[in-house]
Gaussian input, Z-matrix of N, CA and C with variables (Angstrom, degrees):
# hf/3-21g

backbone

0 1
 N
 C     1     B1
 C     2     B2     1     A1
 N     3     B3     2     A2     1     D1
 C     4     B4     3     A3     2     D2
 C     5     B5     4     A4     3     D3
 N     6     B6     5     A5     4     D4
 C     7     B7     6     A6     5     D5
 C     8     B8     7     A7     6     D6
 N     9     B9     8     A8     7     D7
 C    10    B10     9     A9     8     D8
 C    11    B11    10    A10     9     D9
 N    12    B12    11    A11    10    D10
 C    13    B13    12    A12    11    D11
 C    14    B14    13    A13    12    D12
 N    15    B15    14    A14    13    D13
 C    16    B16    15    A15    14    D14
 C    17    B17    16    A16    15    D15
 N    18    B18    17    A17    16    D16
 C    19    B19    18    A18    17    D17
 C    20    B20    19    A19    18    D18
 N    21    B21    20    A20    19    D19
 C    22    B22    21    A21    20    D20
 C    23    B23    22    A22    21    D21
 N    24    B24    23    A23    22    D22
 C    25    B25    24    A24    23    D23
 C    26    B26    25    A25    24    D24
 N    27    B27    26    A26    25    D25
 C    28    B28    27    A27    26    D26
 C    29    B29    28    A28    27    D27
 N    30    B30    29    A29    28    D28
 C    31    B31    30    A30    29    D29
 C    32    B32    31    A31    30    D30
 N    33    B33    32    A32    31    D31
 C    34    B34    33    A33    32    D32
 C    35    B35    34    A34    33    D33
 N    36    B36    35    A35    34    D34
 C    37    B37    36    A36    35    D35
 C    38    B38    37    A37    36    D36
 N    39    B39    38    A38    37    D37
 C    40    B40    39    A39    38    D38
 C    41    B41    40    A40    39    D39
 N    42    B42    41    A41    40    D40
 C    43    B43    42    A42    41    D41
 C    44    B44    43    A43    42    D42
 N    45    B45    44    A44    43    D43
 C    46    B46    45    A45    44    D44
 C    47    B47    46    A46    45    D45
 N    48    B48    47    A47    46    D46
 C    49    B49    48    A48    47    D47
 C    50    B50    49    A49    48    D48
 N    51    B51    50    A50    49    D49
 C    52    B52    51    A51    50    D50
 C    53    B53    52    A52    51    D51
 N    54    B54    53    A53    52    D52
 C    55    B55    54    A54    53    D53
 C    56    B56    55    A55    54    D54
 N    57    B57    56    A56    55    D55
 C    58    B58    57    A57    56    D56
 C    59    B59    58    A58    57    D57
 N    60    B60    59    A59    58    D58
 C    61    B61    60    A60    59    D59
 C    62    B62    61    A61    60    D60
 N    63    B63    62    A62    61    D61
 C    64    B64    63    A63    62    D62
 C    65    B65    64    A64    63    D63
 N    66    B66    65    A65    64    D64
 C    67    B67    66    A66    65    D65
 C    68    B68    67    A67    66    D66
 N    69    B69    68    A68    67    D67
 C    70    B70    69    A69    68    D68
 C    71    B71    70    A70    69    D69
 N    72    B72    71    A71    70    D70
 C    73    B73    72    A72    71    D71
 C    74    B74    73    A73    72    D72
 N    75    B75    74    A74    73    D73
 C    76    B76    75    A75    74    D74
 C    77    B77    76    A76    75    D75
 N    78    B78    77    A77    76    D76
 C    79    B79    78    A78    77    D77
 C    80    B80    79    A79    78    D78
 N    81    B81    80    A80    79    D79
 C    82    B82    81    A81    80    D80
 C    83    B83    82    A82    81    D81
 N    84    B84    83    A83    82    D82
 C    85    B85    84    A84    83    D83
 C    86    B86    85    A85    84    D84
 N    87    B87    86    A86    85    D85
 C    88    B88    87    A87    86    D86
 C    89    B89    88    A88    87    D87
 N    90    B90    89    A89    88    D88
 C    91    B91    90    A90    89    D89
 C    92    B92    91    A91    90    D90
 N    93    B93    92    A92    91    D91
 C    94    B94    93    A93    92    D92
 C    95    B95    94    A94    93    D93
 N    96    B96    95    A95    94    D94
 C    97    B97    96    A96    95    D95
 C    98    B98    97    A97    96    D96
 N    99    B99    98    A98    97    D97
 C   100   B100    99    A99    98    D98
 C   101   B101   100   A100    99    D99
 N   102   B102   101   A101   100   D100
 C   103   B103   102   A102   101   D101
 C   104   B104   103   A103   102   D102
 N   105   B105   104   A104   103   D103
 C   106   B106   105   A105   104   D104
 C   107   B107   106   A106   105   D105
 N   108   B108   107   A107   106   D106
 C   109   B109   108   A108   107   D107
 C   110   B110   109   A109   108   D108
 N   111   B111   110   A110   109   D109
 C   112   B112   111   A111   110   D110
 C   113   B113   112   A112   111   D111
 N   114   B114   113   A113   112   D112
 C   115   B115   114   A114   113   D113
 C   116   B116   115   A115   114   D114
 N   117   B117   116   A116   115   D115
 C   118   B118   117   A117   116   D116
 C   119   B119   118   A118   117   D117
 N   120   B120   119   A119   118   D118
 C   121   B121   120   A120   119   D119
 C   122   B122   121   A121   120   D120
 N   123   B123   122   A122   121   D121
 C   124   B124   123   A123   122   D122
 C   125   B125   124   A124   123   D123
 N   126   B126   125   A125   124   D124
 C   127   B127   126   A126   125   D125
 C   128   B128   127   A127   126   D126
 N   129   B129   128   A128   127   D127
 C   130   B130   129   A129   128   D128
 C   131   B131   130   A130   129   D129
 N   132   B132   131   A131   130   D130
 C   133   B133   132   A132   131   D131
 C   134   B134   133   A133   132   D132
 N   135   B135   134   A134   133   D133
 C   136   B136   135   A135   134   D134
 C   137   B137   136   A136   135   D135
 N   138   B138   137   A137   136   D136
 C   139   B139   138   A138   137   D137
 C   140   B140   139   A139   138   D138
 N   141   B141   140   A140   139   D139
 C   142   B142   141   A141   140   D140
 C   143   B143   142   A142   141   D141
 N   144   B144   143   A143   142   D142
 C   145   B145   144   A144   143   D143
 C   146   B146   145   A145   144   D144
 N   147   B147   146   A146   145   D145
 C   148   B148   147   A147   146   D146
 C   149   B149   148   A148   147   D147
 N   150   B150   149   A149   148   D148
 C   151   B151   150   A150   149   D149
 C   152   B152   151   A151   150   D150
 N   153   B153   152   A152   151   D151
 C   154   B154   153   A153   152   D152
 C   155   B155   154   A154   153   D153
 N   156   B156   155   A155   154   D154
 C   157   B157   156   A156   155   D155
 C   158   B158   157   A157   156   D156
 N   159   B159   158   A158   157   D157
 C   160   B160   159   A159   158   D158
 C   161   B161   160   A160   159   D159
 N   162   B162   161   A161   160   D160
 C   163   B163   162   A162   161   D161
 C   164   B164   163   A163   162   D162
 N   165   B165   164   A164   163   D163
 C   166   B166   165   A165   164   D164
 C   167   B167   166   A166   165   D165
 N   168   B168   167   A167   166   D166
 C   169   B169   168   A168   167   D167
 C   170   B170   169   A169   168   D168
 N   171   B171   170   A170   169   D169
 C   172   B172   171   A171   170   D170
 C   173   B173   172   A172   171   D171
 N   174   B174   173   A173   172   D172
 C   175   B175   174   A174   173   D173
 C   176   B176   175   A175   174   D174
 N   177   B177   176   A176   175   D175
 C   178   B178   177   A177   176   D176
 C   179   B179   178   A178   177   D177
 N   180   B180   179   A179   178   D178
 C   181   B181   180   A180   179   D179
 C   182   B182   181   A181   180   D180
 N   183   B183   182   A182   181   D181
 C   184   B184   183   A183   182   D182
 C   185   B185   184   A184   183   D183
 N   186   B186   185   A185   184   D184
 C   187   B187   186   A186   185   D185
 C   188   B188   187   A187   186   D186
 N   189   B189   188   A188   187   D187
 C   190   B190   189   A189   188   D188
 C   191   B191   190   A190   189   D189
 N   192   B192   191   A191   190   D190
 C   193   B193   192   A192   191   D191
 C   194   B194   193   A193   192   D192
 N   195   B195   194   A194   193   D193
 C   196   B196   195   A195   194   D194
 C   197   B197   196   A196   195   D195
 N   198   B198   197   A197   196   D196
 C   199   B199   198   A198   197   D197
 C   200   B200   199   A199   198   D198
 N   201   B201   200   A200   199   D199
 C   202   B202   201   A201   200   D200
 C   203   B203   202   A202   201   D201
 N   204   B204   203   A203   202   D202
 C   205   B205   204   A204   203   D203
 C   206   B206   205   A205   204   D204
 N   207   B207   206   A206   205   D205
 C   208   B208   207   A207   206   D206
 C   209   B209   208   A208   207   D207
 N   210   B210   209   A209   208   D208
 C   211   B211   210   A210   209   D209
 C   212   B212   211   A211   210   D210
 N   213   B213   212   A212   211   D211
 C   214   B214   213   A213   212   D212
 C   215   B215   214   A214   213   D213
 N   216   B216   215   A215   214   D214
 C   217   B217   216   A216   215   D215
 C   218   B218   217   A217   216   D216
 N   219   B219   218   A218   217   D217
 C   220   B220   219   A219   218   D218
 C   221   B221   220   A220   219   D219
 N   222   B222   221   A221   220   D220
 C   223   B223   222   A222   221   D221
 C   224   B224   223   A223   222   D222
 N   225   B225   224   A224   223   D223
 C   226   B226   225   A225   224   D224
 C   227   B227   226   A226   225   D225
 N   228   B228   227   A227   226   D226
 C   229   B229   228   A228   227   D227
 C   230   B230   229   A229   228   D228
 N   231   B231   230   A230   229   D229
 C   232   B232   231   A231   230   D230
 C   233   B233   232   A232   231   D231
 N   234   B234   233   A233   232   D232
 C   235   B235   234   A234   233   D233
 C   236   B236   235   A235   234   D234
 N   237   B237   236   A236   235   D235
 C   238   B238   237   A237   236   D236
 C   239   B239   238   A238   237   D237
 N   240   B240   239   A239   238   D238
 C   241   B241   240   A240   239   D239
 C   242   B242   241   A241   240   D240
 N   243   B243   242   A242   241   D241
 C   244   B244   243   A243   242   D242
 C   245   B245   244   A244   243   D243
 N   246   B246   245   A245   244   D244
 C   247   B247   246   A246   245   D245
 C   248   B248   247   A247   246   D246
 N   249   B249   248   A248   247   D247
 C   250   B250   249   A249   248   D248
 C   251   B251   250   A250   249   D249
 N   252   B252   251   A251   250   D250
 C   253   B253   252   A252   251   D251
 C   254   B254   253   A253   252   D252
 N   255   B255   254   A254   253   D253
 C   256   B256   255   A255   254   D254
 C   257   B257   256   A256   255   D255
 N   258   B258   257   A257   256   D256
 C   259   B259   258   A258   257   D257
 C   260   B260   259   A259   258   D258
 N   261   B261   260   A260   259   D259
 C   262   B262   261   A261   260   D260
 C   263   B263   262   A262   261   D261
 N   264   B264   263   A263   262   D262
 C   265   B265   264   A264   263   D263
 C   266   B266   265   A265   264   D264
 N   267   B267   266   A266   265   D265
 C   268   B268   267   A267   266   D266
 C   269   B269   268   A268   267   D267
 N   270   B270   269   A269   268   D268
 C   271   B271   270   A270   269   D269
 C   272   B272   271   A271   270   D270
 N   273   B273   272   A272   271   D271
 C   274   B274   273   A273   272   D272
 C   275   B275   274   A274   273   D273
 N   276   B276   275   A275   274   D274
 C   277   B277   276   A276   275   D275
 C   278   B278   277   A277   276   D276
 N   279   B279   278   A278   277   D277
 C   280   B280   279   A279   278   D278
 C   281   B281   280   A280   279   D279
 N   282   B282   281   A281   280   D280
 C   283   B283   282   A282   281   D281
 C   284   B284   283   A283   282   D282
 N   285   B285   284   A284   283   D283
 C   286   B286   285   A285   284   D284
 C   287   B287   286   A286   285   D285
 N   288   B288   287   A287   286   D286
 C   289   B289   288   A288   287   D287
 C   290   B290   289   A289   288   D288
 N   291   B291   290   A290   289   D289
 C   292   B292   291   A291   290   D290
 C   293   B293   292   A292   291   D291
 N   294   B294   293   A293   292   D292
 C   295   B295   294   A294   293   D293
 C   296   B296   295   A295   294   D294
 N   297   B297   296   A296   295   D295
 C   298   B298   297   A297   296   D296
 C   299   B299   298   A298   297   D297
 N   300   B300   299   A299   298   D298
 C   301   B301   300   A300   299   D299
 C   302   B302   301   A301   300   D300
 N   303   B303   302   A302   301   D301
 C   304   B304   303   A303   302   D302
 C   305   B305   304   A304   303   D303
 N   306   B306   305   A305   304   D304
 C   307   B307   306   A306   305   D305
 C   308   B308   307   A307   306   D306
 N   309   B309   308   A308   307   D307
 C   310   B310   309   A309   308   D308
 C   311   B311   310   A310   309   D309
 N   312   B312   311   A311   310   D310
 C   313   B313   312   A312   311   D311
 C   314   B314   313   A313   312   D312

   B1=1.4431
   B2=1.5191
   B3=1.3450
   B4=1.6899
   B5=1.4555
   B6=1.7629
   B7=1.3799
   B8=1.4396
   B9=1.3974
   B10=1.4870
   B11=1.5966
   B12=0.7053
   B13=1.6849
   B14=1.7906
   B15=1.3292
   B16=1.2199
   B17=2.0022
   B18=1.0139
   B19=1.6239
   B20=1.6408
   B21=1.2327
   B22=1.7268
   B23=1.1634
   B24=1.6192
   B25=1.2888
   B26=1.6551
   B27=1.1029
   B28=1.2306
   B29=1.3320
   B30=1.1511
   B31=1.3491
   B32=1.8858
   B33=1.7816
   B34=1.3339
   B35=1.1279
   B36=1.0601
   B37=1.5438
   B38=1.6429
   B39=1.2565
   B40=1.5893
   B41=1.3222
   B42=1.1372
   B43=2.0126
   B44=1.6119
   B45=1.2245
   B46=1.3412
   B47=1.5281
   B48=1.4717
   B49=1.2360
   B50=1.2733
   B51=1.5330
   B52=1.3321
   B53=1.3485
   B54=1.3835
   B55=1.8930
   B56=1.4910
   B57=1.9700
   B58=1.2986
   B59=1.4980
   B60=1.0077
   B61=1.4300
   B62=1.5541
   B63=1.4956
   B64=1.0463
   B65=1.7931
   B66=0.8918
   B67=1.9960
   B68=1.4717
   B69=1.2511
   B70=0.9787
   B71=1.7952
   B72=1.3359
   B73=1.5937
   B74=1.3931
   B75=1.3061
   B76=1.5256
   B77=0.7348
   B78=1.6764
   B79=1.4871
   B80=1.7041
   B81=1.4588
   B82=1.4059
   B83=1.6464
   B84=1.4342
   B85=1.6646
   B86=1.2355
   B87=1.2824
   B88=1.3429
   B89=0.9898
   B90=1.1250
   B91=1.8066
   B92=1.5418
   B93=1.5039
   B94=1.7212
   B95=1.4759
   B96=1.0805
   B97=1.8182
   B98=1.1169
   B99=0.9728
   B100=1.2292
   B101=2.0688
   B102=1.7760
   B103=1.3948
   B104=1.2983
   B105=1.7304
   B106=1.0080
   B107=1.3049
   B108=1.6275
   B109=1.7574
   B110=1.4720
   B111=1.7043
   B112=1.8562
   B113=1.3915
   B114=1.4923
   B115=1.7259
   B116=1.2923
   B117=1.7072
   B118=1.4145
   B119=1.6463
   B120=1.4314
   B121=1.2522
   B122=1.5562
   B123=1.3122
   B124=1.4882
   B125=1.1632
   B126=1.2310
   B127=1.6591
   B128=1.3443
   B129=1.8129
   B130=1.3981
   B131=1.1686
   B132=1.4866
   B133=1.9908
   B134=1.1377
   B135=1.4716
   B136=1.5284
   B137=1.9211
   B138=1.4749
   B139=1.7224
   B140=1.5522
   B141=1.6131
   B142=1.2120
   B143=1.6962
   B144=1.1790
   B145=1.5437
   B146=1.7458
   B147=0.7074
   B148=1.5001
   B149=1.0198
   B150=1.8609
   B151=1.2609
   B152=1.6604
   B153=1.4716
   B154=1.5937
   B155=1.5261
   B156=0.8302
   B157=2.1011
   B158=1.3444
   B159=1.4320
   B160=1.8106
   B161=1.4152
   B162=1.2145
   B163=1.5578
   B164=1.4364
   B165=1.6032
   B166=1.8063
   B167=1.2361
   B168=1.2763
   B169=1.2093
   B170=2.2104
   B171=0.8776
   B172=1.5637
   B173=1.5943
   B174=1.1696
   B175=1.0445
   B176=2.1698
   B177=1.3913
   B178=1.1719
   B179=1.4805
   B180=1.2123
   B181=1.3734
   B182=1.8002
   B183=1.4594
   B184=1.3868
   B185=1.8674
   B186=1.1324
   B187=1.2020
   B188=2.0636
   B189=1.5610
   B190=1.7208
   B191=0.8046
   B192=1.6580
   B193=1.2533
   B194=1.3675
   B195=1.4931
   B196=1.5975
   B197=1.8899
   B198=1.3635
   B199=1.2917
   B200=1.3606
   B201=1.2978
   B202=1.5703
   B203=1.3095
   B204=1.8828
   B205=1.5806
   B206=1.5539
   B207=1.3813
   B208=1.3455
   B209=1.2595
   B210=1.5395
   B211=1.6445
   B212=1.0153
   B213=1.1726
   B214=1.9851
   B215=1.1695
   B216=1.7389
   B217=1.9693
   B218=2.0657
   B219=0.8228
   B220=0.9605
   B221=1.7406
   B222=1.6125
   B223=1.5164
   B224=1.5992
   B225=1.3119
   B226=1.6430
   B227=1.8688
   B228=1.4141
   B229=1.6046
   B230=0.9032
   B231=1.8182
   B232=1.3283
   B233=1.4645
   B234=1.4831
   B235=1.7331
   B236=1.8644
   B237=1.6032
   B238=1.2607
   B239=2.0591
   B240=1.3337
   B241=1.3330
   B242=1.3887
   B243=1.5918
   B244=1.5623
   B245=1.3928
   B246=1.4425
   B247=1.1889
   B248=1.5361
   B249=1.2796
   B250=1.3891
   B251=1.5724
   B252=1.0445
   B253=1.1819
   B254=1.7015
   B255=1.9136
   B256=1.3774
   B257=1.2420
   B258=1.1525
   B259=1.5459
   B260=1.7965
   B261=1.0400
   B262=1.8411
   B263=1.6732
   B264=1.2367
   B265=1.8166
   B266=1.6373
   B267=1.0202
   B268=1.5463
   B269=2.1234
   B270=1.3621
   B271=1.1924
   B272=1.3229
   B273=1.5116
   B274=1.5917
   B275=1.5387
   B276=1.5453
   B277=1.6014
   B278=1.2226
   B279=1.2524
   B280=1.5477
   B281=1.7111
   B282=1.0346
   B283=1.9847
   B284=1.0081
   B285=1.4488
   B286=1.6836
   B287=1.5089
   B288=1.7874
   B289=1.8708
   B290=1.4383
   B291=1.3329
   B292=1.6783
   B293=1.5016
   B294=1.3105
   B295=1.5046
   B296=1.4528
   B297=1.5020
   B298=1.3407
   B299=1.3346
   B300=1.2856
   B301=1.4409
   B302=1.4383
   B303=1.0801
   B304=1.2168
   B305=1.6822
   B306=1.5073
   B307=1.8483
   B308=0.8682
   B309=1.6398
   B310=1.6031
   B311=1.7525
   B312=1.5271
   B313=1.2177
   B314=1.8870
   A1=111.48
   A2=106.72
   A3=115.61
   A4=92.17
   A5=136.83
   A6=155.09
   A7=104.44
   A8=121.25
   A9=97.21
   A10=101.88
   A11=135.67
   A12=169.62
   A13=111.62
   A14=105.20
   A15=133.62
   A16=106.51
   A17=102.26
   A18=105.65
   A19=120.16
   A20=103.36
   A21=103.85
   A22=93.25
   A23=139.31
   A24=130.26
   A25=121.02
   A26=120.75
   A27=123.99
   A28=101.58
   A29=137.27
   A30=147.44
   A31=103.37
   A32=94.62
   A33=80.86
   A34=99.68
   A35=129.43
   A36=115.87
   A37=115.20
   A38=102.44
   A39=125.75
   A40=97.59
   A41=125.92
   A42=120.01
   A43=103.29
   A44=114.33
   A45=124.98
   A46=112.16
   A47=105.83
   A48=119.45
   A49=133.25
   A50=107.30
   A51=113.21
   A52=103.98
   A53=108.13
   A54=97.08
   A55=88.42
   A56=132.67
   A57=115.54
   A58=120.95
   A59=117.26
   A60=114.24
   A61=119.31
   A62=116.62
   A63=153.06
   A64=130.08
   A65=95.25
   A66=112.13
   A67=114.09
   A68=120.30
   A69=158.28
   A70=114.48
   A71=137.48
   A72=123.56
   A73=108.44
   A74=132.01
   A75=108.77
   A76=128.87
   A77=122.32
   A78=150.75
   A79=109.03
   A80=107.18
   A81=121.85
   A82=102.13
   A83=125.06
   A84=125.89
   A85=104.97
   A86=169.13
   A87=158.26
   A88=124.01
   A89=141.56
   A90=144.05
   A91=110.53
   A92=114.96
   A93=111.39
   A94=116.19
   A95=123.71
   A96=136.44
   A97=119.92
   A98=135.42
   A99=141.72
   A100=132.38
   A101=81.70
   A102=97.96
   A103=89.94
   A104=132.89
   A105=107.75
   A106=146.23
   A107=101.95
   A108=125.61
   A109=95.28
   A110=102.04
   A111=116.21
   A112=111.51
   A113=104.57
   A114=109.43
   A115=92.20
   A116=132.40
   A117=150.99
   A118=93.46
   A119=128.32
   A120=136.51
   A121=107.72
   A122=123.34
   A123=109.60
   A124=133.02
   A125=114.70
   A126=123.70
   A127=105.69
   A128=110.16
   A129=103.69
   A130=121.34
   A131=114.14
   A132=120.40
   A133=102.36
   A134=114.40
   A135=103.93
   A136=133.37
   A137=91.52
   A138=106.67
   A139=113.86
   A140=117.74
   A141=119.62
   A142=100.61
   A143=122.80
   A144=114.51
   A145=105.29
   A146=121.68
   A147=137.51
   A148=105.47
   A149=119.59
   A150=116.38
   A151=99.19
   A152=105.74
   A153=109.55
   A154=104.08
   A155=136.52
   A156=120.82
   A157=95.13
   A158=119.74
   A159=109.17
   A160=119.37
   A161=113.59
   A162=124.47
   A163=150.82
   A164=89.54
   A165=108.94
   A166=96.12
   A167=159.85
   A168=148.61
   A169=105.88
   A170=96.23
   A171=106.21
   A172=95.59
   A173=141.12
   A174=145.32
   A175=123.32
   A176=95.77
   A177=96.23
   A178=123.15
   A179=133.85
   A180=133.38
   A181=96.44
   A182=118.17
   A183=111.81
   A184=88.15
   A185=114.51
   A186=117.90
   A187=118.67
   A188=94.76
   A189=95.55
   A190=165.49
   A191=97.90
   A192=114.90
   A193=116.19
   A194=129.36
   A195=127.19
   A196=104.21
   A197=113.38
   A198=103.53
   A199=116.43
   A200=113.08
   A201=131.29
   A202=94.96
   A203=100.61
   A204=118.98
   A205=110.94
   A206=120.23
   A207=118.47
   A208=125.96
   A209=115.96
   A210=99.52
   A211=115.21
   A212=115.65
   A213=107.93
   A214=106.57
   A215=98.24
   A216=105.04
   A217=96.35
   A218=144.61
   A219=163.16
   A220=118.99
   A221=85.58
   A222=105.45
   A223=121.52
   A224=106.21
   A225=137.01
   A226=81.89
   A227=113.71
   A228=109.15
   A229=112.29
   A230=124.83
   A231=130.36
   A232=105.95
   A233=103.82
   A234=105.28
   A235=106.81
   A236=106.76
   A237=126.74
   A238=99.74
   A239=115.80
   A240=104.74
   A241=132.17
   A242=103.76
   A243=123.24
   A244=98.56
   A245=138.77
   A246=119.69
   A247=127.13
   A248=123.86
   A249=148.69
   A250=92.32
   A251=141.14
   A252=148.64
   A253=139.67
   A254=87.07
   A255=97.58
   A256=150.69
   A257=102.09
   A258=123.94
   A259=111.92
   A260=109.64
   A261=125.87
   A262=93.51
   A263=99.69
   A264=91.54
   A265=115.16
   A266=107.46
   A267=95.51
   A268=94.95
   A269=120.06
   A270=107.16
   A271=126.34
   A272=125.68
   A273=142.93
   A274=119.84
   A275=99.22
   A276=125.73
   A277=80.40
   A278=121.86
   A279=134.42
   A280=103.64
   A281=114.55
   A282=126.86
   A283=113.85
   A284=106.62
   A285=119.00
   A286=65.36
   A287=107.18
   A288=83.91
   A289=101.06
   A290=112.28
   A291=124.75
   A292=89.13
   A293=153.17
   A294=153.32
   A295=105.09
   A296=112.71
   A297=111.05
   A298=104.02
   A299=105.64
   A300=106.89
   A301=144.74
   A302=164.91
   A303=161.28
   A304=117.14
   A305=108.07
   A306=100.64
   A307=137.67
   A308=104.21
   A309=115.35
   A310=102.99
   A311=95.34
   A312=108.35
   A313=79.45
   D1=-37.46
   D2=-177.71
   D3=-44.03
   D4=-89.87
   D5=-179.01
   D6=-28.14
   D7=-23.41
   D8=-179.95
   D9=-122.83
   D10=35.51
   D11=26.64
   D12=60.99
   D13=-96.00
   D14=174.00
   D15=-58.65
   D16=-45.13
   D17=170.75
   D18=-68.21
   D19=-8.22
   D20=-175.86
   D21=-110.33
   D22=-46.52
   D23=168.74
   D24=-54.76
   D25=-17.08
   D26=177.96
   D27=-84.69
   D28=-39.55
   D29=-155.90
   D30=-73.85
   D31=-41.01
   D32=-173.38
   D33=-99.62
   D34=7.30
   D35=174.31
   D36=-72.58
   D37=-21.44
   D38=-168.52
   D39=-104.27
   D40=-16.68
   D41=159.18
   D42=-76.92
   D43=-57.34
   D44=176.20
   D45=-23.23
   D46=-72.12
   D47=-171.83
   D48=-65.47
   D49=6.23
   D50=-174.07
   D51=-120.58
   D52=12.05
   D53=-174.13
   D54=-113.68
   D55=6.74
   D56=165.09
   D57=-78.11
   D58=-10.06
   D59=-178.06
   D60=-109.85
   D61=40.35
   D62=132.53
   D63=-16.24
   D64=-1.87
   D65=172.85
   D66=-82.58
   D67=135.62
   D68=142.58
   D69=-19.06
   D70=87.45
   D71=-160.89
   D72=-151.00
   D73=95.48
   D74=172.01
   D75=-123.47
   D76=95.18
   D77=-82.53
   D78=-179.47
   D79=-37.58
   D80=173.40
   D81=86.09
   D82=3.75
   D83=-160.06
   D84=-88.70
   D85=125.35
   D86=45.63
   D87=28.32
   D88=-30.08
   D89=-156.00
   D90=-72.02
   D91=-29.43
   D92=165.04
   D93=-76.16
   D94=-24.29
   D95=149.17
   D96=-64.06
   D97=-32.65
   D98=162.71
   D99=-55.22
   D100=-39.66
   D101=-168.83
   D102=-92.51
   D103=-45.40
   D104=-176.17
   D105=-74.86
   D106=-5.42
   D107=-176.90
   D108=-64.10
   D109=-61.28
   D110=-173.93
   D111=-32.18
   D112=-56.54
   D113=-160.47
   D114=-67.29
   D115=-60.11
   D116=-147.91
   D117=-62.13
   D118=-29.39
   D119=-161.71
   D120=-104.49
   D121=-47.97
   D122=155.19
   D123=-63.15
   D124=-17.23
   D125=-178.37
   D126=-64.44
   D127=-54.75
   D128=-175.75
   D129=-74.10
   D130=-34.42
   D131=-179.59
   D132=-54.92
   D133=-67.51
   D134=171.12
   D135=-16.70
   D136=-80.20
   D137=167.11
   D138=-43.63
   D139=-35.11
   D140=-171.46
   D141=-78.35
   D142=-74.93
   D143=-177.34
   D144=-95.37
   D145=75.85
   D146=175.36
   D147=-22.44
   D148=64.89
   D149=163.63
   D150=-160.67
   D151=177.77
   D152=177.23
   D153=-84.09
   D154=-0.76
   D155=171.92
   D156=-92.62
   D157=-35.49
   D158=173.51
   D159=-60.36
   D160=-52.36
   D161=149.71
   D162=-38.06
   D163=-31.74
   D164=160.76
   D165=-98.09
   D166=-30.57
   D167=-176.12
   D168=-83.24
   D169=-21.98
   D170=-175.56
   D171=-85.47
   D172=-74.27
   D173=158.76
   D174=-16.19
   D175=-62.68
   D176=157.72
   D177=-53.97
   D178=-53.56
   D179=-164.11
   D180=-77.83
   D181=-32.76
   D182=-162.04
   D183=-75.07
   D184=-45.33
   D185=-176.70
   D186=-40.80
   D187=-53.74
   D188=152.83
   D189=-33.30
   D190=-59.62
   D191=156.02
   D192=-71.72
   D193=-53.48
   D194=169.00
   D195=-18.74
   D196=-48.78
   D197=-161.95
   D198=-97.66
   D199=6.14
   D200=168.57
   D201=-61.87
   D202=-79.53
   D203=-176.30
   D204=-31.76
   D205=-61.15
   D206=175.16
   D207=-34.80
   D208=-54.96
   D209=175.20
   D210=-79.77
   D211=-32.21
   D212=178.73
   D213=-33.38
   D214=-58.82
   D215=-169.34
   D216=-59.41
   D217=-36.52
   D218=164.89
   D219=-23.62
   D220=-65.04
   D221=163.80
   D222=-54.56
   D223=-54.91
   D224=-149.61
   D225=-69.95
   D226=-33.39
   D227=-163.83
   D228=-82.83
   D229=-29.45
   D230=-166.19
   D231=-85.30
   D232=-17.62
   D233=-169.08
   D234=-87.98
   D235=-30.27
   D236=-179.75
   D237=-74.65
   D238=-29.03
   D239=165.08
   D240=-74.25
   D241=-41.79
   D242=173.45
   D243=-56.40
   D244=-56.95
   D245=168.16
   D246=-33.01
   D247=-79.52
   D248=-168.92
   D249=-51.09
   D250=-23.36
   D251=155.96
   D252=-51.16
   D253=-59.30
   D254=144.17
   D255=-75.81
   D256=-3.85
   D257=178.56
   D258=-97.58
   D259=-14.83
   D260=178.57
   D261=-87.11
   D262=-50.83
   D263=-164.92
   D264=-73.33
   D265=-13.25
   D266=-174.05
   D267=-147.55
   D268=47.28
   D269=-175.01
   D270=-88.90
   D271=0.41
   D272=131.88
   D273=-0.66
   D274=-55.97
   D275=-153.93
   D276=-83.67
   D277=-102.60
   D278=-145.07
   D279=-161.65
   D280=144.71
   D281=166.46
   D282=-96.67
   D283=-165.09
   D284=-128.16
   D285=-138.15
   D286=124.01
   D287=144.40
   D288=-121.45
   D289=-175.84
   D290=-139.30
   D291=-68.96
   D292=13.99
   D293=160.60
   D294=-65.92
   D295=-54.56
   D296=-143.93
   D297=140.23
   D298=-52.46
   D299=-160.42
   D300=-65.66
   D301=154.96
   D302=-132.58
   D303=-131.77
   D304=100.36
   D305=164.29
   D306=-139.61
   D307=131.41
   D308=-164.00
   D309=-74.88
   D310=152.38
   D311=-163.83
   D312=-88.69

């Protein structure tokens, strides 16, 4: 119970840590997703098979995904700007609501 214990605290420590870098950037950068998947991902492989290949293999994969998440979030910002954008230049007419969609006043 101790080990799976230590595996759930790790787990959320490594959920935790990924909802601080939470900003708004469209920038194309990943590298704070990146670092935090890696660490968040060796921490647990590690704890999980209590050794360094679990840990280099945990690390690697956390590292992946970290940089998946990154551009997505990445994406999600540039599309959330292009909006707010279109809605400044011509907001007379009609807005954008958070669909997509378009209404004329």
């Amino acid at each position: 119970m101790n080990r799976l214990a230590r595996i759930a605290a790790a787990a959320a420590i490594a959920l935790g840590a990924g909802t601080v870098t939470a900003s708004a950037a469209c920038n194309g950068d990943a590298s704070t997703e990146t670092v935090l998947g890696a660490g968040s991902g060796a921490l647990v492989g590690g704890l999980a098979s209590h050794s360094i290949v679990g840990a280099a293999v945990g690390g690697v994969a956390g590292g992946l995904i970290g940089n998946s998440i990154g551009h997505a979030n990445n994406r999600s910002d540039c599309r959330r700007a292009a909006r707010s954008r279109e809605y400044r230049h011509d907001h007379a007419a009609y807005y954008t609501d958070r669909n997509g969609e378009r209404h004329y006043y």
